[in-house]
ROPA-67664 format. One record per atom (N, C-alpha, C): residue in three letters; x, y, z. Coordinates in steps of 0.001 Angstrom, whole numbers, padded with zeros to 6 digits, always signed. Each point is the difference from the previous one (the first is absolute). Example, Ala and Ser with C-alpha at 12.3 -4.5 7.8 and 13.67 -1.06 7.14 Angstrom:
2
ALA+013190-005690+007800
ALA-000890+001190+000000
ALA+000900+001200+000000
SER-000350+001050-000720
SER+000820+001190+000060
SER-000770+001090+000730
***
This chain:
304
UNK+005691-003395+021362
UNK-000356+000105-001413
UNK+000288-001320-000709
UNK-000142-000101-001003
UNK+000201-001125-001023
UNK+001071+000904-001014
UNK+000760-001384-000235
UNK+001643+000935-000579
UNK+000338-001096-001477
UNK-000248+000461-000811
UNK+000179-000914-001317
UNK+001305+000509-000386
UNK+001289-001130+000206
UNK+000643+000729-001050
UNK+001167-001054-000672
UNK+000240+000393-001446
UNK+000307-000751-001199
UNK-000429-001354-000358
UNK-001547-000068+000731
UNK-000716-001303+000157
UNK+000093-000774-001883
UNK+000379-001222+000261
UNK+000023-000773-001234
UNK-000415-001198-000138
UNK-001493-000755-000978
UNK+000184-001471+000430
UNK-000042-000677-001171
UNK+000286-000898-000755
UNK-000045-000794-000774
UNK-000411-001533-000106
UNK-001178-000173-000422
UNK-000305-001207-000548
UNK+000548-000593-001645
UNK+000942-000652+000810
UNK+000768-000560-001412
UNK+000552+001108-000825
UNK-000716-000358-001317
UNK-000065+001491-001394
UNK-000616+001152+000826
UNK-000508-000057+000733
UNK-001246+000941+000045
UNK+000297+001152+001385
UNK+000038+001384-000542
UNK+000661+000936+001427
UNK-001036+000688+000000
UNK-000911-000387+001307
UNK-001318+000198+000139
UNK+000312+001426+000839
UNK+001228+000343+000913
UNK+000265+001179+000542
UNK+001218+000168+000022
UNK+000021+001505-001002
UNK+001362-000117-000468
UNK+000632+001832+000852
UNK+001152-000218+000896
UNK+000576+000725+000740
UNK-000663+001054+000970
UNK-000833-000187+000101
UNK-001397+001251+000548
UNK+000186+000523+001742
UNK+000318+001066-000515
UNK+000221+000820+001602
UNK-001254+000835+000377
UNK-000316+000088+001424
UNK-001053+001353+000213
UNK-000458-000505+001388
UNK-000487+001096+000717
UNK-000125-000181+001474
UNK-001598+000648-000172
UNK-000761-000670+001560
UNK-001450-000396-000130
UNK+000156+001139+001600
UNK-000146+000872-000184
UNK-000072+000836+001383
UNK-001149+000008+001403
UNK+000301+000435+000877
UNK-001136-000159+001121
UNK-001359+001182-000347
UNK-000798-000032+000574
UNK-000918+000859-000060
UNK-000276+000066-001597
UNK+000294-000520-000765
UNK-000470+000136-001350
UNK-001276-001451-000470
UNK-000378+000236-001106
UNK-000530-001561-000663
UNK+000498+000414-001007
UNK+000656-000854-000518
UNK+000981-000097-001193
UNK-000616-000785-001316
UNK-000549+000356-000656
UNK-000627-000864-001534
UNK+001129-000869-000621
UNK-000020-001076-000228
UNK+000551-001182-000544
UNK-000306-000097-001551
UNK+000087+000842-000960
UNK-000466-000392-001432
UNK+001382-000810-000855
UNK-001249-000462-000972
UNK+000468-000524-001089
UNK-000318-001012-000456
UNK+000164-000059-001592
UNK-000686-001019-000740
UNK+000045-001620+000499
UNK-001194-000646-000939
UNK+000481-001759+000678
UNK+001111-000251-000214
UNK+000549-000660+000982
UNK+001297-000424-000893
UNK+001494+000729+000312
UNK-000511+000812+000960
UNK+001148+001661+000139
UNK+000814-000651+001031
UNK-000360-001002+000700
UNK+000771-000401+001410
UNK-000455+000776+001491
UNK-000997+000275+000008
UNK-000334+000714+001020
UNK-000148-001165+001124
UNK-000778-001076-000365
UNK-000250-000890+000601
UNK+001318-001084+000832
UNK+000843-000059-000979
UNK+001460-000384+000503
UNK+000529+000547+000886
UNK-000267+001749+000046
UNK+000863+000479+000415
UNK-000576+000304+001039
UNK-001246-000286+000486
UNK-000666+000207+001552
UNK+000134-001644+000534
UNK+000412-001048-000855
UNK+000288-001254+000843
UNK+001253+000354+000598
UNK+000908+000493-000544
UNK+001151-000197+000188
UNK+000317+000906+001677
UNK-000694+001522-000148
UNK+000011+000764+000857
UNK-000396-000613+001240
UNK-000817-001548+000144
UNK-000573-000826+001074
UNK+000596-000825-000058
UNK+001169-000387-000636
UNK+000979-001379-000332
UNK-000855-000772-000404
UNK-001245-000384-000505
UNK-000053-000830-000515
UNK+000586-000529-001305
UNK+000965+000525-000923
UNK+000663+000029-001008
UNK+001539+000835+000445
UNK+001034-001150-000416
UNK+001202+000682+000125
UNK+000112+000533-001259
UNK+000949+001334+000234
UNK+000325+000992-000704
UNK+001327-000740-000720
UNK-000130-000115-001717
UNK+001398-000313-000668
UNK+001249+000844+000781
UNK-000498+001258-000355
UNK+001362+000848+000770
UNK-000941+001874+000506
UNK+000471+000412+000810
UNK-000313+001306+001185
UNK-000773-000597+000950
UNK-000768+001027+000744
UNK-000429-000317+001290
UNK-001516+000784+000215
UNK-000736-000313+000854
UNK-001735+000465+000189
UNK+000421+000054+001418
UNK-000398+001265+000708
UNK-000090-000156+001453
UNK-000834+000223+000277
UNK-000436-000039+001428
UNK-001499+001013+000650
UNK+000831-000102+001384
UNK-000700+001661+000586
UNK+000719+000320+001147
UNK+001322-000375+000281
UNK+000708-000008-001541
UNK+001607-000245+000392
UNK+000445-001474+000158
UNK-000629-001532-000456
UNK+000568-000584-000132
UNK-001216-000837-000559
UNK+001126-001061-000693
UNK-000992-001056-001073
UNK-001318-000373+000952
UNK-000954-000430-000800
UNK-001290-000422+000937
UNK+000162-001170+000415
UNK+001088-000497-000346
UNK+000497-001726+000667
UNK+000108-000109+001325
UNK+000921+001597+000228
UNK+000324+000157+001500
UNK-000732+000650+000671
UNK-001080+000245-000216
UNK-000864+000546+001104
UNK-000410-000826+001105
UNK+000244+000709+001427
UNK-000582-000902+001109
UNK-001345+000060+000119
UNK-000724+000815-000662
UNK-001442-000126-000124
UNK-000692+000285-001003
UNK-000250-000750-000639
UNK-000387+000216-001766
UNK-001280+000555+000360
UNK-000979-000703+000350
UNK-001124+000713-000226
UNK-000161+001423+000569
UNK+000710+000011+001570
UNK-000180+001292+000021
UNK+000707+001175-000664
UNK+000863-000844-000497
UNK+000816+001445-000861
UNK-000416+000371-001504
UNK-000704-000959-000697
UNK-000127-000588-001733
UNK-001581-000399+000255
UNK-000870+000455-000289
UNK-001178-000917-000783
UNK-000367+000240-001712
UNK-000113-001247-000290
UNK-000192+000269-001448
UNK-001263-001284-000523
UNK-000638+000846-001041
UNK-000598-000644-000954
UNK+000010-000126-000957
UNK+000687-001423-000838
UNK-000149-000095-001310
UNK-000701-000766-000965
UNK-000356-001426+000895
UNK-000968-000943-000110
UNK-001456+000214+000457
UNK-000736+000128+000149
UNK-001057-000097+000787
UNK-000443-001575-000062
UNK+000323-000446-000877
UNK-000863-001532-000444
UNK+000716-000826+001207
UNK+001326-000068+000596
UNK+000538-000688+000101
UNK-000315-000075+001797
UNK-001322-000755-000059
UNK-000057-000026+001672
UNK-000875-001508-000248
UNK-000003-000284+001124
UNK-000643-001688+000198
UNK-001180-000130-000333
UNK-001123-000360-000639
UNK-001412+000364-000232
UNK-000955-000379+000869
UNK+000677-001222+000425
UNK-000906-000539+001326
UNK-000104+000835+001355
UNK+001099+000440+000048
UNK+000034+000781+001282
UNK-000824+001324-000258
UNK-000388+000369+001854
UNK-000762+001602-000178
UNK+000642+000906-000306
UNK-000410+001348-000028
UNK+001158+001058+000293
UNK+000272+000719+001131
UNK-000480-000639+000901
UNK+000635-000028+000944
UNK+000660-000991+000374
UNK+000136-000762+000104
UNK+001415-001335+000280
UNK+001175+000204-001374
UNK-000426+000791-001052
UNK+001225+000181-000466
UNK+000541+001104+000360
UNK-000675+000685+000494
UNK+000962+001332+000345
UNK+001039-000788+001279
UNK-000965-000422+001265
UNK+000933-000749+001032
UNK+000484-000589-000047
UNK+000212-000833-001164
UNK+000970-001123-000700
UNK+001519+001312+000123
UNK-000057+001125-000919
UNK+000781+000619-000166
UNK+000867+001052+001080
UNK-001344-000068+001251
UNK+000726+000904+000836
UNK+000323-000627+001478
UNK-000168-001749-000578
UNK+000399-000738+001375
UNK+001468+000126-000445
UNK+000206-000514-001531
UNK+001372-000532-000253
UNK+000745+001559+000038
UNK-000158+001469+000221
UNK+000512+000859+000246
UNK-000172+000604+001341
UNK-000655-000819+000295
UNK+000267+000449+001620
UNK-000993+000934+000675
UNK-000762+000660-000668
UNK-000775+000547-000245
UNK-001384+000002+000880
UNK-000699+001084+000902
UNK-001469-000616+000910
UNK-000635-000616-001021
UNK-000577-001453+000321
UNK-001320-000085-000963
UNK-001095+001053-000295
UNK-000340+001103+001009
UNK-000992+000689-000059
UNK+000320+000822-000993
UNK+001196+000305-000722
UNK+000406+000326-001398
UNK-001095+000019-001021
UNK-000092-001300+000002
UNK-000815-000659-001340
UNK-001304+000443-000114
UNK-000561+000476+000968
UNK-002134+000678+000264
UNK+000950+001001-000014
UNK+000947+000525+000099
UNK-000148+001821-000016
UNK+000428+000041-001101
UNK+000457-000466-000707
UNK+000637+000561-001253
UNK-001413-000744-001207
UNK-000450-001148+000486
UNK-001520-000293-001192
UNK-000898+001098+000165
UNK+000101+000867+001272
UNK-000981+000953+000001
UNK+000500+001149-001013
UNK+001236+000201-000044
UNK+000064+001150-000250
UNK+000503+000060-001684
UNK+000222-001152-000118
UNK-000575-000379-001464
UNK-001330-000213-000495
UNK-000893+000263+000815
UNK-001424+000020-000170
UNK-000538-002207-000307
UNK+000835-000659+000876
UNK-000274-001404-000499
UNK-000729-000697+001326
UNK-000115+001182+000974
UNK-000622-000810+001343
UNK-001218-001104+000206
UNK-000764+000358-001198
UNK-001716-000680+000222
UNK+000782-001411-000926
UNK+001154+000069-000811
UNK+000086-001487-000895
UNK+001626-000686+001059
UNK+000447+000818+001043
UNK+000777-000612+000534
UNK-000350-001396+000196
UNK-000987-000436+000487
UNK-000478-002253+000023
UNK+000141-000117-001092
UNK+000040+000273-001423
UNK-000731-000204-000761
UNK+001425-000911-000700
UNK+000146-001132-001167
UNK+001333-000517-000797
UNK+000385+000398-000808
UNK+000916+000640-000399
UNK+000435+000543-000869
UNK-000053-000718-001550
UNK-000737-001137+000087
UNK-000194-000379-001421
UNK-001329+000880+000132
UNK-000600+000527+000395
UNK-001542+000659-000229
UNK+000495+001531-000026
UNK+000757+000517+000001
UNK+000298+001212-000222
UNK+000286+000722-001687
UNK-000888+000768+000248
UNK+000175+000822-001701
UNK+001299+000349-000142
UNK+000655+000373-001602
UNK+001385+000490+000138
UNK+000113+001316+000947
UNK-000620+001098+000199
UNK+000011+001136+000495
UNK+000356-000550+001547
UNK-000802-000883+000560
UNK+000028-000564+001399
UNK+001933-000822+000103
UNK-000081-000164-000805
UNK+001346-000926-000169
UNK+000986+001297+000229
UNK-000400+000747-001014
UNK+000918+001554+000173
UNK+000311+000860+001130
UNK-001409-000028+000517
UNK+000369+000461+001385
UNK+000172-000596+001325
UNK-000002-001619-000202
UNK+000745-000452+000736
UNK+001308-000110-000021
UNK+000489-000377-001143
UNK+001581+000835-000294
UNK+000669+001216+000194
UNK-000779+000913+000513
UNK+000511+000955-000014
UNK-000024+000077+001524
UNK-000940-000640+000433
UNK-000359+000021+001799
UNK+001408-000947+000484
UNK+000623-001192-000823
UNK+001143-000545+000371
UNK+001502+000756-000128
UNK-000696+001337-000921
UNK+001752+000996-000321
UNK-000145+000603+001308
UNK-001045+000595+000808
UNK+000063+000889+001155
UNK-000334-000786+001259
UNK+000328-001587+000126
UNK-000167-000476+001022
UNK+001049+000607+001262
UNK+001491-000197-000760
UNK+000952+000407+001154
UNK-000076+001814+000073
UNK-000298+000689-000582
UNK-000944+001491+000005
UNK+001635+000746-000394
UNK+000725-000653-000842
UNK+000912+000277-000633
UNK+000933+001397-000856
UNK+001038+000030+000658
UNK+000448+001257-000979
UNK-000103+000240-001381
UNK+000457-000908-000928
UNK+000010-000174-000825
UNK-001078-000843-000878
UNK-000759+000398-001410
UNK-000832-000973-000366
UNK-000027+000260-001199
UNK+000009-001357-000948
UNK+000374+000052-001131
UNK-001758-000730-000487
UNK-000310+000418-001130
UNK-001471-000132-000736
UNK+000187-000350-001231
UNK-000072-001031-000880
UNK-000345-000580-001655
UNK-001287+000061+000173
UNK-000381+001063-000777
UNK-001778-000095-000805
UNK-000375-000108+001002
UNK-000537+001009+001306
UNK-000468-000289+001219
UNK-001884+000286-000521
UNK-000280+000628-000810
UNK-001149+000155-000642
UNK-001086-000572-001131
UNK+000902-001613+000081
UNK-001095-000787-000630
UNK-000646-000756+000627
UNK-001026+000200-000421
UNK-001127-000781+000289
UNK-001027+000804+001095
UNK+000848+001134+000244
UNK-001013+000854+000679
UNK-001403+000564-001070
UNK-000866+000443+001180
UNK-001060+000766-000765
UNK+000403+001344+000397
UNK-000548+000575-000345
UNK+000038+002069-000308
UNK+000154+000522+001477
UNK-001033-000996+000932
UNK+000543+000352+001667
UNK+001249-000133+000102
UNK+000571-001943-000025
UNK+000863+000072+000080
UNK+001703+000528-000164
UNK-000304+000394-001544
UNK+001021+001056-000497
UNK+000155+001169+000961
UNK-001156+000890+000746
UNK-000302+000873+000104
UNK+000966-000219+001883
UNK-000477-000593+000395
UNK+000534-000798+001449
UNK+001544-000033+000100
UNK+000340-001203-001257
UNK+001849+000028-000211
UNK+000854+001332-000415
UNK-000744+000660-000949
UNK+000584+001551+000007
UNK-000211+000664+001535
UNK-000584-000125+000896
UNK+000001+001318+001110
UNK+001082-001300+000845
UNK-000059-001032-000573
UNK+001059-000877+001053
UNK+001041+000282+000218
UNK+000623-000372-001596
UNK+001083+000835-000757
UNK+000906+001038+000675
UNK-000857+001047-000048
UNK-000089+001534+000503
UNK+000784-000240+001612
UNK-001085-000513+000089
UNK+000095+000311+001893
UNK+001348-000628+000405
UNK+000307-001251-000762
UNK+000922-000692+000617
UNK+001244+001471-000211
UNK+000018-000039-001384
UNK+001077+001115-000146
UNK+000298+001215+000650
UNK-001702+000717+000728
UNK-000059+000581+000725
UNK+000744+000085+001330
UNK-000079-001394+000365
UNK+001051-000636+001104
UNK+001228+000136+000311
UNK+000603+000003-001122
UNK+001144-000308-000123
UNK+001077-000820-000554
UNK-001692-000941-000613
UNK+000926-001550-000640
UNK+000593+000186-001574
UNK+000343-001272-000197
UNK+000614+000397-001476
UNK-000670-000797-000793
UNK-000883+000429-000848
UNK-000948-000797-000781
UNK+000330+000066-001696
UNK+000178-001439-000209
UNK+000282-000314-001559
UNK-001193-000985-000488
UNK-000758+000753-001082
UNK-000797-000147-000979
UNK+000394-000397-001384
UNK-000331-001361-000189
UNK-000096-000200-001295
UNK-001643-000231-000684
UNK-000211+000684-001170
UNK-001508+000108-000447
UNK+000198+000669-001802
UNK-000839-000926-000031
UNK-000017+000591-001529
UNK-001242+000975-000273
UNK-000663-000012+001117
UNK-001403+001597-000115
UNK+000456+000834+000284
UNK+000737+000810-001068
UNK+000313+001563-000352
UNK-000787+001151+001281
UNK-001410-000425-000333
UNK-000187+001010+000519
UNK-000682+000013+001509
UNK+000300-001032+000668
UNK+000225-000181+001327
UNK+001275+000184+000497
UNK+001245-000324-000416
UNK+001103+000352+000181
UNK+000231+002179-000412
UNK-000340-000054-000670
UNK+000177+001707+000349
UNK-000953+000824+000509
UNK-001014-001076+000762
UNK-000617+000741+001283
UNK+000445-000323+000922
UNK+001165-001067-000091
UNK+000537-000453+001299
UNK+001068-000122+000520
UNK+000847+000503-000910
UNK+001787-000642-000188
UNK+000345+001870+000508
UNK+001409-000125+000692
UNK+000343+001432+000208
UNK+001293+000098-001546
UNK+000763-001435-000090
UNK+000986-000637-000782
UNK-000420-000883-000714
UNK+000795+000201-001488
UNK-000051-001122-000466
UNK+001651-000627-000516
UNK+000099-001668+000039
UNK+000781-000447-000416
UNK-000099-000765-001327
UNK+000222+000241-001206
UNK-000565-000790-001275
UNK+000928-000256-000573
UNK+000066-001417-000456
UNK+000867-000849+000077
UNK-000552-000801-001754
UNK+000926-000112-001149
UNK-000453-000795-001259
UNK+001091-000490-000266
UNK-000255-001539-000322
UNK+001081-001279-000309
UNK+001658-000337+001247
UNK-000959+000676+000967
UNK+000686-000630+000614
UNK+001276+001513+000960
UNK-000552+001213-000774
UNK+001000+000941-000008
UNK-000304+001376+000362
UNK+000103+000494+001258
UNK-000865+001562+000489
UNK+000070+001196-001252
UNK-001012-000004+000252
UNK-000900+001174-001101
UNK+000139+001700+000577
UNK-001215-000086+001041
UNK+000015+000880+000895
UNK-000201-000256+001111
UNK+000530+001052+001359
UNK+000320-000243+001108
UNK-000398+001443+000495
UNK-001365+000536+000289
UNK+000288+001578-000444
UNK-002044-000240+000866
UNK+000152+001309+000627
UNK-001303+000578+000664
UNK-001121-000182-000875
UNK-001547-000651+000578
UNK-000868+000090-001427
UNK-000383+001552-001056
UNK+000197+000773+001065
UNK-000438+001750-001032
UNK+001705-000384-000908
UNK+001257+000059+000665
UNK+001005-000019-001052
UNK-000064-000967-001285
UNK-000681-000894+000053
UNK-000288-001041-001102
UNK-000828+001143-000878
UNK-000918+000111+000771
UNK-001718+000319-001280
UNK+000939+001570-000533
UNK+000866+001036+000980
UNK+000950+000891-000740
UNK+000211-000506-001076
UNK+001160-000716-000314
UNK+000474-001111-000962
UNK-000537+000286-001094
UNK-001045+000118-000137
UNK-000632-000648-001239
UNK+000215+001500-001122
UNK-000153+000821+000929
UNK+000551+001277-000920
UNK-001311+001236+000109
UNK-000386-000250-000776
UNK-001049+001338-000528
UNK-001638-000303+000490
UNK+000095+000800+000819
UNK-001768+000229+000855
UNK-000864+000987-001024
UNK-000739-000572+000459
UNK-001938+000064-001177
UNK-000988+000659+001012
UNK-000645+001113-000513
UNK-000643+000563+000203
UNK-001456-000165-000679
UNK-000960-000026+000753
UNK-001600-000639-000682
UNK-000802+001507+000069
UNK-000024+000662-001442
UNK-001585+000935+000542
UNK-000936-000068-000840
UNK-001261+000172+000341
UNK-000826+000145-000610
UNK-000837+001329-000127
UNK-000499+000144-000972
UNK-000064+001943-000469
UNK-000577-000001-001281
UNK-001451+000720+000129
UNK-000364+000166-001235
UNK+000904+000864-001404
UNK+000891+000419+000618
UNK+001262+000788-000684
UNK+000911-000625-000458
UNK-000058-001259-000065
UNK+000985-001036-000320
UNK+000846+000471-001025
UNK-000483+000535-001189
UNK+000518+000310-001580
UNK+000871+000718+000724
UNK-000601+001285+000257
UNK+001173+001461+000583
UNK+000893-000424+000919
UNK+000033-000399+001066
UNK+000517-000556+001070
UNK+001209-001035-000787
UNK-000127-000879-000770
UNK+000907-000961-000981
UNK+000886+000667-000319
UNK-000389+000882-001372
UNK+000791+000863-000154
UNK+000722+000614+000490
UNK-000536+000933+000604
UNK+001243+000683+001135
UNK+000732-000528+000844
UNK+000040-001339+000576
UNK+000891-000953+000362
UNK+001060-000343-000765
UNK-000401-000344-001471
UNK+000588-000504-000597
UNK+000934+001319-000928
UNK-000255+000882+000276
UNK+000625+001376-000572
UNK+001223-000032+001464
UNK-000221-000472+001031
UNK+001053-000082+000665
UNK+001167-000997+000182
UNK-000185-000833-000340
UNK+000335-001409-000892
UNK-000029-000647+001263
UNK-001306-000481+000369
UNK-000369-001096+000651
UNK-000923-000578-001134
UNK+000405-001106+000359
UNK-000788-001470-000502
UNK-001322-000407+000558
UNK-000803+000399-000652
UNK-001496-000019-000077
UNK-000671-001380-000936
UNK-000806-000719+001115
UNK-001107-001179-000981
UNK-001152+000212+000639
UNK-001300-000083-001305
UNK-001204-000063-000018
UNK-000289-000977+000559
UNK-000948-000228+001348
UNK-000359-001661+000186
UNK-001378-000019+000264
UNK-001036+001223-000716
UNK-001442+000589-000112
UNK-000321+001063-000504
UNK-001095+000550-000228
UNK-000189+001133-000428
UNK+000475+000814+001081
UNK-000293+000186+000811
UNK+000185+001235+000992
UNK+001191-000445+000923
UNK+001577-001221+000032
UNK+000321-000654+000450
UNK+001414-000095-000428
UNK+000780+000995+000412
UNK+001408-000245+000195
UNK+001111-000654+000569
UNK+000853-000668-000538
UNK+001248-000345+001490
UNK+001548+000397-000931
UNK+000511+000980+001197
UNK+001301+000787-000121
UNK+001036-000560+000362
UNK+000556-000506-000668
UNK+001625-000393+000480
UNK+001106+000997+000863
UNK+000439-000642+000535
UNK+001344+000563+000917
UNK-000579+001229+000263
UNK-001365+000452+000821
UNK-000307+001263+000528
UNK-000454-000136+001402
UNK-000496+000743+000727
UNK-000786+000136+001065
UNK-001137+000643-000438
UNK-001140-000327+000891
UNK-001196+000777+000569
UNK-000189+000954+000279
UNK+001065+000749+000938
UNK+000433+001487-000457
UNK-000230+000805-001075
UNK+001120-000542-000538
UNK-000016+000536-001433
UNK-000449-000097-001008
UNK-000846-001042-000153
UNK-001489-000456-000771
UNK-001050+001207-000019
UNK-000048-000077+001492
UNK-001230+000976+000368
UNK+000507+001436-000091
UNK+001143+000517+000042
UNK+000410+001437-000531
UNK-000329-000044-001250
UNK+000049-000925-000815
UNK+000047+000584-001471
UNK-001385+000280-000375
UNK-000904-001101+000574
UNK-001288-000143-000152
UNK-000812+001431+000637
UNK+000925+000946+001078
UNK-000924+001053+000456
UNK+000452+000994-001032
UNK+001294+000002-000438
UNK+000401+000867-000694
UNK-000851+000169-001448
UNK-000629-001529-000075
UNK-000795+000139-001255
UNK-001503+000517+000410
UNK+000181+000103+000920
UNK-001522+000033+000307
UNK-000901-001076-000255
UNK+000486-001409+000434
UNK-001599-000982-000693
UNK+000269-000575+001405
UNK-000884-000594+000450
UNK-000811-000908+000758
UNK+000886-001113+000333
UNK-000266-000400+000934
UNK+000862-001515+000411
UNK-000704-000632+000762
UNK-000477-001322-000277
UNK-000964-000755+000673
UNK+001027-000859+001246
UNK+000837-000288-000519
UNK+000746-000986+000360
UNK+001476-000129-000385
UNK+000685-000135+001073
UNK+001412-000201+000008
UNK+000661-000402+000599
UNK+001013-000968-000261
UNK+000569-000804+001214
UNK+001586-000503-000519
UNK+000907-000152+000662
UNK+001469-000439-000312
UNK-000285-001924-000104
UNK+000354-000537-000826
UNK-000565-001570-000112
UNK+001489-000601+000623
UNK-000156-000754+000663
UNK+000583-000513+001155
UNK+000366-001483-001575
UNK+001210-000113-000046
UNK+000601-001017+000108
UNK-000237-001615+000299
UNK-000462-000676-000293
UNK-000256-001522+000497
UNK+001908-000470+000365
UNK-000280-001101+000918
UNK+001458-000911+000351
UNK-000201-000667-000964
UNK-001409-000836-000587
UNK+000172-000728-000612
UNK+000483+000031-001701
UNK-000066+001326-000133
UNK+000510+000771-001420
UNK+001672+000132+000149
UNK+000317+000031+000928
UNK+001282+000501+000750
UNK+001038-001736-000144
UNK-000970-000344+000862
UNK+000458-001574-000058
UNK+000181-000325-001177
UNK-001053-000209-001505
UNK+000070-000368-000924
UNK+001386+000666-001077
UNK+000195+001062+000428
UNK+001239+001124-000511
UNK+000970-001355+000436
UNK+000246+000093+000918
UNK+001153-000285+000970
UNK+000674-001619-000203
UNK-000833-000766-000112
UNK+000025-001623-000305
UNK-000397+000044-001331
UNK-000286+000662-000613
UNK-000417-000479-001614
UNK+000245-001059-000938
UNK+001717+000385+000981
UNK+001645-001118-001502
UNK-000055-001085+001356
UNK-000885-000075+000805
UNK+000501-001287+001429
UNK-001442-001212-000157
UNK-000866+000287-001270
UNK-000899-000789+000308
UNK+000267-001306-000772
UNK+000429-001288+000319
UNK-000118-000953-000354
UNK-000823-000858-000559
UNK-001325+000209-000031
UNK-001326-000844-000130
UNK-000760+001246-000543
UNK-000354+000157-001008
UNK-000693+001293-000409
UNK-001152-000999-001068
UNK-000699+000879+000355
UNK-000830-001102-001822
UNK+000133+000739-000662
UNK-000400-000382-001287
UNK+000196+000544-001321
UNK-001408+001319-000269
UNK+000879+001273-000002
UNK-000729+001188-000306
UNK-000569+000594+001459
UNK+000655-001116+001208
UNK-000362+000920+001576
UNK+000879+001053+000203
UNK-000761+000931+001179
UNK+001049+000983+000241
UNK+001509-000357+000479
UNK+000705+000950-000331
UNK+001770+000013+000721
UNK+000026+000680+000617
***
């Protein structure tokens, strides 16, 4: 696993991660949120040593990533994508990476394939679109075919395939067994994809809690019906003291109820029901709850 605990770092004035504990489990993909600025980014250098920790400790599989006898195969991560040679193919950068780990060259064609990069493997990576850049980065996190794999924004620059590809990736790896940490600011790819989330504002854990226990959180579930009975149906809801809003003529939504019990009242009245459904919660409504007082950079009159 990956083991965060009383992680702290400071630039100068500035405590970009301030005491933050929480463990990144196997078989899970773990969501990485939080605003710009939150330290998420610090705090996945640090988990790879590339940044020493002011004061606590980041492990994976039980000891700093300094000491691993085999980084790649134990750790792949992507946080750069930009940061590869432009002249070179992508294939000589992958074998660049898995000579100096020891690694078969034949690595590098199995893993461009299965990043879908095989037909631009000759090709230089200054001619590669960002998406191509992306998934060659991501083809360099699973070169050593690694326990552990850590992801910043593994979904830019993809197109709608690509998104579609890194989510069943995601999945599967976790499926495996590995321990997958996601950082992404698309809401709603992360709660088609995260089993956990860790959310993290100014530097300081938020929540640490299952994605259904988050969207719980938020409190009071909404019920959507639609019914030419709307008037009667209102009423008698609201004679029970549920909280009833008009959002159409024929177009209700019920606070803190179920579907169930929507639709009992509605037979009991005898009217019609076209439509009814329990309205599911967004993360990204959840998220916005949650970081509201953590956003640093807001413009003037944007959401909190």
């Amino acid at each position: 696993m990956i083991r965060v605990q009383g992680l702290t770092k400071r630039y100068g004035d500035v405590l970009a991660v301030d005491d933050l504990t929480f463990d990144v489990e196997p078989g899970t993909v773990t969501g990485f949120l939080g605003p710009n600025g939150a330290g998420k980014s610090t705090t996945m250098r640090m988990v790879l040593g590339l940044d020493r920790p002011t004061s606590g400790t980041a492990t994976v599989l039980g000891v700093p990533y300094r000491g691993a006898s085999h980084p790649l195969r134990d750790v792949g991560a992507l946080l750069d994508p930009g940061a590869v040679h432009p002249g070179r193919t992508g294939r000589q950068h992958l074998r660049v990476a898995a000579r100096a780990s020891d690694l078969p060259l034949r690595r590098a064609d199995e893993v461009l394939e299965e990043v879908g990069l095989g037909g631009a493997a000759g090709r230089r990576i200054k001619g590669y679109s960002l998406g191509m850049r992306q998934r060659l980065g991501i083809g360099a996190a699973l070169l050593g075919d690694p326990r552990v794999l850590l992801f910043d924004e593994p979904v830019n620059g993809l197109d709608l395939d690509g998104v579609r590809w890194i989510r069943d990736l995601l999945r599967r790896l976790a499926n495996e067994g590995r321990t997958v940490l996601v950082s992404s600011h698309l809401m709603s790819e992360v709660q088609q994809t995260a089993d956990r989330l860790v959310i993290v504002g100014r530097g300081r854990l938020i929540a640490d809690s299952t994605v259904e226990e988050v969207l719980r959180g938020l409190g009071d579930h909404e019920v959507l019906v639609r019914t030419p009975g709307a008037d009667a149906l209102a009423d008698r809801l609201r004679a029970q003291g549920r909280a009833v809003r008009r959002t159409a003529p024929d177009e209700l939504v019920v606070t803190d109820a179920t579907a169930a019990g929507v639709g009992d009242v509605a037979r009991e009245l005898g009217v019609a029901v076209h439509h009814l459904t329990e309205v599911r919660q967004s993360l990204e409504d959840a998220y916005l709850q949650l970081t509201g007082d953590s956003v640093e950079h807001a413009a003037p009159g944007g959401a909190r």
